[in-house]
BALOBA-1460 file (C-alpha; in Angstrom, 3 decimals):
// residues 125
<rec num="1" residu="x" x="50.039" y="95.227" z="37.881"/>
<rec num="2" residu="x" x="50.814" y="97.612" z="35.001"/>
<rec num="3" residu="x" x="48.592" y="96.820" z="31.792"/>
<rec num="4" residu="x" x="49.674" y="93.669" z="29.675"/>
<rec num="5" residu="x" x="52.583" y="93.614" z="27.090"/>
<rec num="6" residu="x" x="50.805" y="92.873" z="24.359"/>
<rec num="7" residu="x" x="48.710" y="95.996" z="24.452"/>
<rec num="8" residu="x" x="51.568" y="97.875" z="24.793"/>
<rec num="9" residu="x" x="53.359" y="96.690" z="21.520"/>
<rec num="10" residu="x" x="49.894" y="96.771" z="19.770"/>
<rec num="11" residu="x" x="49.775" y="100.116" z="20.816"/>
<rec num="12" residu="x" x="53.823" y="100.977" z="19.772"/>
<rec num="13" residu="x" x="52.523" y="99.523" z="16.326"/>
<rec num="14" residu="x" x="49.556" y="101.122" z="16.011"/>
<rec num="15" residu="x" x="47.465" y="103.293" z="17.863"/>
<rec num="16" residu="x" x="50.921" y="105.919" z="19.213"/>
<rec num="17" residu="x" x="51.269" y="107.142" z="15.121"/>
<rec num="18" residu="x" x="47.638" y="108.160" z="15.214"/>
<rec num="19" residu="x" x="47.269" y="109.295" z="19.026"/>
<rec num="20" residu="x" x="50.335" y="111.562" z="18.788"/>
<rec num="21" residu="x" x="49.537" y="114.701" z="16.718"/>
<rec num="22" residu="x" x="46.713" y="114.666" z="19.432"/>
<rec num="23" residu="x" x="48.346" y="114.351" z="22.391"/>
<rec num="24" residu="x" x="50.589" y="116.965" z="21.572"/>
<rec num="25" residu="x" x="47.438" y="118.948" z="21.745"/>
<rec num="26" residu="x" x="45.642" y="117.656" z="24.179"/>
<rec num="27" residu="x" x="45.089" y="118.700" z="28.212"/>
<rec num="28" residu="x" x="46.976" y="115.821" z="30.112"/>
<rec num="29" residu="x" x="48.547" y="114.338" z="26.945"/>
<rec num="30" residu="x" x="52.295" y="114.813" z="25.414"/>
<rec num="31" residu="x" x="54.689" y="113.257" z="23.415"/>
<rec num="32" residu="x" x="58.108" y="111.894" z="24.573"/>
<rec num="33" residu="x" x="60.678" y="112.408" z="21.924"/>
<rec num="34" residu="x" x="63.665" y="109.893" z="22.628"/>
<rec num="35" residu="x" x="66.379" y="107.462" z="21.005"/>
<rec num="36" residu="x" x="66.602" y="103.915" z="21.227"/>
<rec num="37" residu="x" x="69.717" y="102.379" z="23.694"/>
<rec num="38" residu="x" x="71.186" y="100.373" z="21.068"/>
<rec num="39" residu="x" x="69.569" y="101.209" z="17.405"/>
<rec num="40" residu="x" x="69.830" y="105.282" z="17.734"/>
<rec num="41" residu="x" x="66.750" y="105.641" z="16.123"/>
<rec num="42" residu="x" x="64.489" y="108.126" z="17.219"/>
<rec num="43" residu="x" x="60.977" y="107.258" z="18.682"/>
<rec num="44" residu="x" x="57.527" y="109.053" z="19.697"/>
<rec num="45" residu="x" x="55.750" y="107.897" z="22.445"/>
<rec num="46" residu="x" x="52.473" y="109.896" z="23.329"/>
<rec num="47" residu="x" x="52.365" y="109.910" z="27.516"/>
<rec num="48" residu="x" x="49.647" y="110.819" z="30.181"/>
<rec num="49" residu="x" x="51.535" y="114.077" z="31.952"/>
<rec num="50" residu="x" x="50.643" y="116.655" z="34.867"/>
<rec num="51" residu="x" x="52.619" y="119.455" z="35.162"/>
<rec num="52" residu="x" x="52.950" y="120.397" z="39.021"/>
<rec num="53" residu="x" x="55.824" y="122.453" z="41.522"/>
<rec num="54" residu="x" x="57.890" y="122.555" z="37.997"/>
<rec num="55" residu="x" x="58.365" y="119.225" z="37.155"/>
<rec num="56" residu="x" x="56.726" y="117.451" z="34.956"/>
<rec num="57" residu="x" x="54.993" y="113.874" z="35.908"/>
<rec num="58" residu="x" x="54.466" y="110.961" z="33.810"/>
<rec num="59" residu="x" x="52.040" y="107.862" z="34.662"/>
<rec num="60" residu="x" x="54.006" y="104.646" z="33.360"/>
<rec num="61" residu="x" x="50.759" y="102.870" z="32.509"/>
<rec num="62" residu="x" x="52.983" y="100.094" z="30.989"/>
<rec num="63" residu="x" x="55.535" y="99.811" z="34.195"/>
<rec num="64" residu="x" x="58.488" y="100.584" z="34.545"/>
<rec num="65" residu="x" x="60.592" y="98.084" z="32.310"/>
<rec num="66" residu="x" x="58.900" y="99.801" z="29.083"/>
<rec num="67" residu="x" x="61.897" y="101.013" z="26.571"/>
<rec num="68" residu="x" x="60.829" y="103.802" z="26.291"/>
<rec num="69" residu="x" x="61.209" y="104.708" z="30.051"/>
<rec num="70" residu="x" x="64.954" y="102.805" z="29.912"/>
<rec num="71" residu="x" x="65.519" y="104.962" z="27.071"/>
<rec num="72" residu="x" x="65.201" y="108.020" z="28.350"/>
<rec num="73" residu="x" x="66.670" y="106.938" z="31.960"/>
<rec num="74" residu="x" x="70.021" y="106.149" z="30.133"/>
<rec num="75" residu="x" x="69.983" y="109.318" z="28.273"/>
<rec num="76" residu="x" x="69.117" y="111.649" z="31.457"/>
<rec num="77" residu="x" x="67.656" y="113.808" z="28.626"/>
<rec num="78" residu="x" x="64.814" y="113.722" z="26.841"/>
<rec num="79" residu="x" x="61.991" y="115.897" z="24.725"/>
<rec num="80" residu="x" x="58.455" y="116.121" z="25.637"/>
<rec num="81" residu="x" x="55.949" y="117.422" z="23.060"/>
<rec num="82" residu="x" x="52.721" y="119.593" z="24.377"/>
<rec num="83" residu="x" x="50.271" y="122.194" z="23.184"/>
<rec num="84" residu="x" x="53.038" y="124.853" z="24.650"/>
<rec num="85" residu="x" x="55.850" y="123.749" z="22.385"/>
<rec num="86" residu="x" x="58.785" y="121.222" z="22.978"/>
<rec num="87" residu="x" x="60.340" y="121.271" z="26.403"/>
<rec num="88" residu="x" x="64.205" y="119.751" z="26.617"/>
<rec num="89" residu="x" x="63.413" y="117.804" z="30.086"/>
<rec num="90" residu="x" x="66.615" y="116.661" z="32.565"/>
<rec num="91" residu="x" x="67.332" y="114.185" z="35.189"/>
<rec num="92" residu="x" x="64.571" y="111.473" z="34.586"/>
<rec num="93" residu="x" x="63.501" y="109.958" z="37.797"/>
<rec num="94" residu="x" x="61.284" y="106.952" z="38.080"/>
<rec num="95" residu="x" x="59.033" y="107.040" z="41.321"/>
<rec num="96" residu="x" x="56.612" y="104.344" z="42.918"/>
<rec num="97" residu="x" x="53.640" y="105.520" z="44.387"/>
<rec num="98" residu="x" x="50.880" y="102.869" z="43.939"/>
<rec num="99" residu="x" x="47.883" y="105.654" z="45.846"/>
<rec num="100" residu="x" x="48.760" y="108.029" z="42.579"/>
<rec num="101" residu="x" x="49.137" y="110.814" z="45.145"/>
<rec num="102" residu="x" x="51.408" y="112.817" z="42.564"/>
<rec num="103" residu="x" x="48.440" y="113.083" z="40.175"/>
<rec num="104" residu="x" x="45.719" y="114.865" z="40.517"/>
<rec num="105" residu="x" x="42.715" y="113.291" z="41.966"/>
<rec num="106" residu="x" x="40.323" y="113.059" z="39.367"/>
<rec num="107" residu="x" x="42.966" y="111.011" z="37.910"/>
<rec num="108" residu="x" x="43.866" y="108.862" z="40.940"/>
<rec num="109" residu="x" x="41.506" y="106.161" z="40.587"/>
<rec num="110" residu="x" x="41.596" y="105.460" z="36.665"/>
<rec num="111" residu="x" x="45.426" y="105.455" z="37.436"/>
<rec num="112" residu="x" x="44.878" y="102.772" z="40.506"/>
<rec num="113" residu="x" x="42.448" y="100.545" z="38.249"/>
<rec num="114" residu="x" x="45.343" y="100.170" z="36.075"/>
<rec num="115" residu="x" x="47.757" y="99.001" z="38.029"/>
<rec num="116" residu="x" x="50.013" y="102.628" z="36.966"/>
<rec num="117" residu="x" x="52.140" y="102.246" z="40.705"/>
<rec num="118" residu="x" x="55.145" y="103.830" z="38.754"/>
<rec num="119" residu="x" x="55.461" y="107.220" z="37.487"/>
<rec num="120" residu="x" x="58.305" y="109.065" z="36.066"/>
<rec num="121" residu="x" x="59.539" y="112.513" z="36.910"/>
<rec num="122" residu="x" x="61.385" y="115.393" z="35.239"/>
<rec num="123" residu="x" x="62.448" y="118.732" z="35.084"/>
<rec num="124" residu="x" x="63.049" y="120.989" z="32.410"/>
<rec num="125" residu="x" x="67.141" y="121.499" z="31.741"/>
């Protein structure tokens, strides 16, 4: 099970405008630059990420039904934000694999304790 909801919005609220100048900088860390379904309005969403085979991999430590996720799924385009510079990413694919085998395995396990069974997948356009 994927971590609760209400961390999640906390975290939309609170914690994401302070966490993502650093994950933008940080090993493991980016930012997902996207716009909403309905409002338009643009959003920054700081991600866990590996970078493997050239695609890029993103846990979904909230699940799969977060907006952000639907967000960029609708727009089968989105920006991700690392310490290399912005990367225009295509074709957004949203995987289940509840071992984590797509990450690598120092990662597994703090993946598997929190219930992250989804991850999304992406290549650059």
């Amino acid at each position: 099970m994927p971590l609760p909801h209400a961390l999640a919005k906390f975290n939309r609220r609170v914690t994401n405008r302070f966490a993502a100048p650093l994950a933008r900088r940080s090993p493991g860390f980016g930012v997902v630059v996207h716009k909403g379904r309905k409002s338009g309005r643009s959003y920054r969403t700081p991600v866990t990420l590996f970078a493997r085979d050239g695609a890029y991999r993103i846990a979904l430590t909230y699940g799969r039904e977060s907006d952000w996720v639907k967000n960029i799924v609708a727009a089968g385009t989105f920006e991700l934000e690392t310490g290399a510079g912005p990367v225009l990413l295509t074709d957004p694919t949203v995987r289940y694999d509840p071992a984590a085998s797509w990450a690598p395995p120092g990662v597994r396990h703090w993946l598997q304790l929190v219930g992250a069974e989804y991850y999304l997948e992406a290549r650059p356009a």
